[in-house]
N, C-alpha and C positions, 0 to 999 in steps of 0.2 A: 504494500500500500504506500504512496506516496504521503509524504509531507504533507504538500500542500495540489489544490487542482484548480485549474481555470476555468471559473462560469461565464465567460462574459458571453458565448454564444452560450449557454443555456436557456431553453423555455418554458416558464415558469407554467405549471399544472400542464405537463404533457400525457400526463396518466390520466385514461378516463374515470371522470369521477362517477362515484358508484353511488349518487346521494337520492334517497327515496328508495332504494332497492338493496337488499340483503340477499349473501350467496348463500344457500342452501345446497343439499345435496337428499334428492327424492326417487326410490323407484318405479318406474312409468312400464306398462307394458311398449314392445318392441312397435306394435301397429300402432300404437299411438303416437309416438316417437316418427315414426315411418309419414303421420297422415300429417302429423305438423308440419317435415320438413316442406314436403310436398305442398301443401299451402304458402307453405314460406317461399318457396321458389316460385313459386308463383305470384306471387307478393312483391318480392322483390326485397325481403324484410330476411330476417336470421327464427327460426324455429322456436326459439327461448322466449322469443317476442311474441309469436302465435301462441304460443302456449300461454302467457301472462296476461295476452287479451282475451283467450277463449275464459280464462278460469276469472277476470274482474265481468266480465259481460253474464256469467255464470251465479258469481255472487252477487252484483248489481239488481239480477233478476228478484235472486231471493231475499234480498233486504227490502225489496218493495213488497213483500208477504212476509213482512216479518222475520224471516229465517225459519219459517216452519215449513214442515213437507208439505208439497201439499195430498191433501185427503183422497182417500182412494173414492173415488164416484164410478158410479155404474154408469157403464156408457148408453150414452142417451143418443137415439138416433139424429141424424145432423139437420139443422135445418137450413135451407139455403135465404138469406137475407132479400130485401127488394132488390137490392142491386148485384145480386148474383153471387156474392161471397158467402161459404158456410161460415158457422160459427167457429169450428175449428180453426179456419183461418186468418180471422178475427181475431184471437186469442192470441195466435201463433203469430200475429204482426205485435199485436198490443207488447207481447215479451218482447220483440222487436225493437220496440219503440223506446222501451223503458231502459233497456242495455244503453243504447243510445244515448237517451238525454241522462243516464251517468256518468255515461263516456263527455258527454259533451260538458258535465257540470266538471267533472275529472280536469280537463284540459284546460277550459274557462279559470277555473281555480288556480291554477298550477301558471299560468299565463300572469293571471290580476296580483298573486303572489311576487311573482318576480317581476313586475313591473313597482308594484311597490316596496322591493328591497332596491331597485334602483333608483329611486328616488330617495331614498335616506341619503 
């Protein structure tokens, strides 16, 4: 090891920083693994990414029901709306929807935040 080293070409925070995000280490089956990257590459994004957004879109759902299961119902035959949509898919945009404006409150957030750390 040297004495002493010269920083004058140094670049101050060249390591990405890792802040809002904790590394863990989790067992994933292989096709799950497999169906992220594949979305990933398609994406144009890294797998780790896909996988962080499927599992906030996933929780997102369920904190708007409180974080409970929900209840087993007997399926009830569908019925189709005036304007041509079943119920089924109704439902299945509303959870849609609801990912979304978490995702949207998530990023809105995260934006107004650092907008107003730069302004201190």
């Amino acid at each position: 090891m040297k004495d002493e080293y010269d920083f004058t070409n140094g670049k101050r925070g060249a390591v990405a920083s890792n802040k809002g995000k904790t590394r863990i280490t989790i067992m994933l089956d292989d096709a799950v693994i497999d169906a992220a990257r594949e979305r990933a590459q398609s994406a144009g994004t890294g797998y780790q990414t896909v996988i962080n957004n499927l599992l906030r879109q996933a929780l997102v759902s369920q904190e708007a029901h409180n974080l409970a299961p929900a209840p087993k119902k007997r399926a009830k035959p569908l019925k189709v709306l005036n304007s041509g949509i079943s119920l089924s898919e109704v439902e299945a945009l509303e959870q849609q929807l609801i990912a979304v404006a978490g995702e949207l409150n998530r990023v809105l957030g995260t934006s107004r935040s650092a907008k107003s750390k730069a302004t201190l």
